[in-house]
N, C-alpha and C positions, 0 to 999 in steps of 0.2 A: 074326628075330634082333633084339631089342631093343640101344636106346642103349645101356645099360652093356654088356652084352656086346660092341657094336663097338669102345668102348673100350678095354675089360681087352687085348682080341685086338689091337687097334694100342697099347697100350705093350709086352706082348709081345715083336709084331715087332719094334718099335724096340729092346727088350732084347735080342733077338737078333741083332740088325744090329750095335748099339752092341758084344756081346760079340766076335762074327766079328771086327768091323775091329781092336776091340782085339787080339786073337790075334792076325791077321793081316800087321799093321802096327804090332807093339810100339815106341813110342817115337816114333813118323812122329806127330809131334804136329798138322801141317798136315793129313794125311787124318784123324786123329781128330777134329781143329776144323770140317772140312769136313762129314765125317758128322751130327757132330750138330747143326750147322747147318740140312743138309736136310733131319735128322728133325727139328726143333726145327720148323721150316719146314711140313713135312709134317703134324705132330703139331696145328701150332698153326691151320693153313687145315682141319684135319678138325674140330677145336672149335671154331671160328667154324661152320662147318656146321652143326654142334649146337647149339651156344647163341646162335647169331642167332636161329632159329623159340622157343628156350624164353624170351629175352629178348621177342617178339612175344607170346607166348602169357601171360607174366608183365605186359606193358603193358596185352594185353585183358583181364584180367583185372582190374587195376585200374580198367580205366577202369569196366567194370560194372562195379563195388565203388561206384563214383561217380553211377552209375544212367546213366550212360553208354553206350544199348544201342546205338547207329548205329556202329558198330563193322567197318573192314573189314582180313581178315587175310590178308596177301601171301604165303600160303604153300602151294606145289606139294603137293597131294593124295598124290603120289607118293612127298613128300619125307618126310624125318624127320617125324616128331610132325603128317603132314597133316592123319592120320583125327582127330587132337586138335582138331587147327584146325577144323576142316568140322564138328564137333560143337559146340563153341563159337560159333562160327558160327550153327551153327542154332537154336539155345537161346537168342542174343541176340534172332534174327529171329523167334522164336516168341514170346519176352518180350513185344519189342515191339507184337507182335499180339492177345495177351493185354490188354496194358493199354492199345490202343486199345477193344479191345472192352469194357474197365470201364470206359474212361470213357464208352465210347456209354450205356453201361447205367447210369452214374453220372448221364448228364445226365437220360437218359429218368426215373430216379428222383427227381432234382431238380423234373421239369417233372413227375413227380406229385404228387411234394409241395405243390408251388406249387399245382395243381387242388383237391387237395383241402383245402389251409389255406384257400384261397378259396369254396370249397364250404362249408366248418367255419363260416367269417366268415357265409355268405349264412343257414347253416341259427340259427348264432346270431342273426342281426339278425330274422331270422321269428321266432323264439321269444321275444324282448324284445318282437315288436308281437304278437305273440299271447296274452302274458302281460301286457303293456299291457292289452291288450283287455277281457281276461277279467277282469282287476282294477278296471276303469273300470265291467264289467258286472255286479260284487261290488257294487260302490257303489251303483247304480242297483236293484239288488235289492233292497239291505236300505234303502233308502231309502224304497221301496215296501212296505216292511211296517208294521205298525202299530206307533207309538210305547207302546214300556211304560209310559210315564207315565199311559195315560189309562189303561191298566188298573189301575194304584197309585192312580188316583182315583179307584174304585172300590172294587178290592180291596187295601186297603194292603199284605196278605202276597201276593206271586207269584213266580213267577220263569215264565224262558224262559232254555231250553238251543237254542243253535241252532248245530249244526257242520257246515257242508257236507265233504263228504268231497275236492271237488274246486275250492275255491274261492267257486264259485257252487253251489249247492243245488236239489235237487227236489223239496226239503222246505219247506213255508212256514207260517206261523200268520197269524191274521186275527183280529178285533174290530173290533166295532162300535156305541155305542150309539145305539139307535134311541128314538121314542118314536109311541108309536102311543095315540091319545084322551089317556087322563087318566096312562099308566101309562108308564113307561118300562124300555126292556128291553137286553142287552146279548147280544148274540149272540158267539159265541168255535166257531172252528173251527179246525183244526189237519190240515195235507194232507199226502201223499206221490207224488208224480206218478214214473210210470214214468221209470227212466231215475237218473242223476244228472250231474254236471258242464254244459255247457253246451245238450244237451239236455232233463234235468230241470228246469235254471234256464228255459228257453224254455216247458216247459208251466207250472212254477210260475208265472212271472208272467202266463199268460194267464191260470190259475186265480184267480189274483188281484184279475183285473181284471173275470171273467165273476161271480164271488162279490159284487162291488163294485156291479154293475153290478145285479143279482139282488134284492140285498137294498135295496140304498141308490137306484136307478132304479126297479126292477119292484115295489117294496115286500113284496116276500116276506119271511114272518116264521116263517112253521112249518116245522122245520129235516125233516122228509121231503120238502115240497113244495118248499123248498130246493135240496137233493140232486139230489131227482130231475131237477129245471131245473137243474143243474149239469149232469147227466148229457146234457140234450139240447142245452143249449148245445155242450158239450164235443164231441158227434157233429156237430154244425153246422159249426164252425169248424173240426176235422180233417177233414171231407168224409167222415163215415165209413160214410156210409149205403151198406149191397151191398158192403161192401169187408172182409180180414180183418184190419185193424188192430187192435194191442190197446193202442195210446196210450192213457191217459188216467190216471187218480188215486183214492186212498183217502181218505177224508176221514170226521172224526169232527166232529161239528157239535151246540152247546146252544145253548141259547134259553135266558135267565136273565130272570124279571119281577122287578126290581129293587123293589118292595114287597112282592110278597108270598114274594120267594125261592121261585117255584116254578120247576124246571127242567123242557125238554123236548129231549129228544136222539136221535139220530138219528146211524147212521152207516154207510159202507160200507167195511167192512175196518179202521176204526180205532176200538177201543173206548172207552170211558169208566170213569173209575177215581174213585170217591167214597172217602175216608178219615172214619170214622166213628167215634170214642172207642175208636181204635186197631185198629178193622175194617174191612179193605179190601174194598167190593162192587164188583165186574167187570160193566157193562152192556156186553153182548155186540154189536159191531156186525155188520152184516148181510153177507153174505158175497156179494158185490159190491163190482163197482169202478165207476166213473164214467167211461163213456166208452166204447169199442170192443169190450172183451171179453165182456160180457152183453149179447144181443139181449133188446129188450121187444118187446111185442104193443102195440099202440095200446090204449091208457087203463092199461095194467098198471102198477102201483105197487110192487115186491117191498120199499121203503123202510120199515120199522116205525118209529114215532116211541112213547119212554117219558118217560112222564111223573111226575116226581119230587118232593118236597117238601125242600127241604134245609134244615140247623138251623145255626145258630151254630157255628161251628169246624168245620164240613164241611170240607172238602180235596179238591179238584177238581184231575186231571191227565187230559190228552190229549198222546199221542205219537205219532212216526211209529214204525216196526219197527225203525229204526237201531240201538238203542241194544242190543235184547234179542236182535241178528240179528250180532252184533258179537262176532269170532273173537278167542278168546284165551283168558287165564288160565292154568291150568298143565298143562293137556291141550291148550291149540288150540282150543277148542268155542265154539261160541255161549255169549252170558251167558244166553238165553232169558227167556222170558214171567215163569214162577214165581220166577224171580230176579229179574226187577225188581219185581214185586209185591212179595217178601218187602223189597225196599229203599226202597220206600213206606213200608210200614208201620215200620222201622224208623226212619228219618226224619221219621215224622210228628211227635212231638213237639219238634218243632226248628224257631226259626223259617224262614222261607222263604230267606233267605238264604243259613242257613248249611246249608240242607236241599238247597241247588244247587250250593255248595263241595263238597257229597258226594258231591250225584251225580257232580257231577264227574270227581271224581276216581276215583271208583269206576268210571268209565270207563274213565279213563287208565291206572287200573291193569291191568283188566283186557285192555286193548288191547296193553298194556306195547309191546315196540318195534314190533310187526306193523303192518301197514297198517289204516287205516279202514274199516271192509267197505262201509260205505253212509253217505248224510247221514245224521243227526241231529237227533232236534228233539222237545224236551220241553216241554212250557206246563201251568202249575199257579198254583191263588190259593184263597187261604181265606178263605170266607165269613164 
């Protein structure tokens, strides 16, 4: 039986109490004062029963409302509105235990955060001396390559494209002039070493310095025999002898006799491109790399050297694969070989300048936002 029902049933009773003694004792005004006193009495100590626990349960309530959950309710299980209480009750005490448990979980998450802002900070400061590094080792690269000025005092039209794809490059160009008796000669070669970013830059400037060392110490002049001492040097310093490395580089390599303009060239894996009153000839290089992946026989030479006469307004380029190996345009595809031939020859009548603004760009376009595929690196001058 619920509170309002014990109610309704005790005004009731007291209506029927109040009627009887009315009946009973018409006019006895003293026993009608006295009845309802008692029931007034009666009526008023059964609703104090009642609304003390709903006055408790309407306090605990407020006070959770307040976030108030430490909460204890003096109220008999047995009594009115107990089962109320004791649910109340438990609800506070499971609150409670709830939001001990987020905040364990709240700190645990804090003190990851903390780990890992600190982690973030440590992986940050590597990457500023990393890229420190690598930019310090940009300098030191292109430091080490040869000055276009002395090729503009030479050849006053030239250009050089040179984009490493990762900072530093594994792409390098060289020049040198030599003079050898009465005649004096300029040698131009242009590499591609396995690899790029700071592995290609590690073989390029060894290439660099074994080329250096080849032509300008060992006095080598004939660009097969060149090569080939590139090639052995290149096995020597990677330890490559009985082993299955295929480190090593491509390289396109002339010999210029600066009086009598005759060329001799020589190359493995990077060709030679002569422009000729708007005729591009392709001197094929030898299909060979320098260094690990071709075994030779002792005395074996597979190096061809061609020997050429050039004229006035000849147009001489050597590049590495970057450029014509380089994903894009409006399929996604390589620019390929035939495509950069066809951009020679349309550029040849233009000075050298502005024939490098083109290529340029004609990079850039066709890269549009995609990634770099590889270095980069173009070298051209006209005779």
């Amino acid at each position: 039986m619920n509170i309002r029902t014990k109610l309704v049933l005790l005004s009731v009773f007291l209506l029927i109490i109040s009627g009887g003694v009315f009946y009973l004792f018409p006019g006895n005004i003293i026993v009608i004062a006295a009845v309802i006193v008692v029931g007034g009495g009666i009526a008023f100590g059964a609703a104090g029963a009642i609304v003390k626990p709903i006055e408790q349960l309407k306090g605990a309530a407020q006070e959770i409302a307040k976030g108030n959950l430490e909460i204890k309710l003096d109220i008999d299980e047995s009594a009115e509105l107990g089962g109320v209480a004791k649910q109340i009750q438990n609800t506070a005490t499971t609150l409670v235990n709830r939001i001990e448990e987020q905040k364990n979980l709240n700190q645990r998450l804090s003190d990851q955060k903390k780990e890992i802002e600190q982690t973030t900070d440590e992986i940050h400061y590597i990457n500023e001396q990393i890229t420190a590094s690598i930019n310090y080792a940009e300098r030191i690269q292109r430091s080490m390559l040869p000055n276009q000025k002395m090729l503009k005092g030479i050849f006053k039209e030239s250009l050089i494209i040179y984009k490493p794809k990762d900072v530093v490059s594994g792409d390098f160009y060289w020049f040198e002039r030599m003079t050898r008796g009465a005649n004096e000669y300029i040698v131009v070669a242009a590499a591609d070493c396995t690899g790029h970013g700071v592995p290609g830059a590690i073989m390029s400037m060894m290439g660099n310095n074994l080329l250096t060392n080849i032509v300008y110490y060992q006095n080598y002049l004939d660009p097969d025999k060149i090569i080939t001492r590139m090639d052995q040097e290149i096995k020597y310093e990677l330890k490559q002898e009985g082993d299955d490395s295929k480190d090593g580089m491509e390289m396109g390599l002339c010999v210029i006799d600066l009086d009598s303009f005759e060329l001799d060239y020589a190359g493995g894996g990077i060709p030679l491109y002569i422009l000729r009153n708007g005729e591009l000839m392709v001197e094929k290089a030898d299909k060979v790399m320098l260094g690990g992946m071709v075994a030779r026989k002792e005395g074996e030479n597979p190096i061809n050297v061609r020997h050429l006469q050039l004229e006035k307004g000849d147009q001489i380029y050597l590049c590495s694969d970057g450029f014509q190996d380089q994903f894009g345009g409006p399929s996604d595809k390589k620019f390929m070989a035939k495509r950069l031939r066809e951009l020679f020859v349309e550029v040849g009548d233009k000075p050298m300048k502005e024939q490098q603004e083109i290529i340029e760009n004609r990079f850039m376009d066709w890269k549009g936002e995609g990634e770099q595929t590889d270095d980069v690196m173009l070298l051209g001058f006209k005779v």
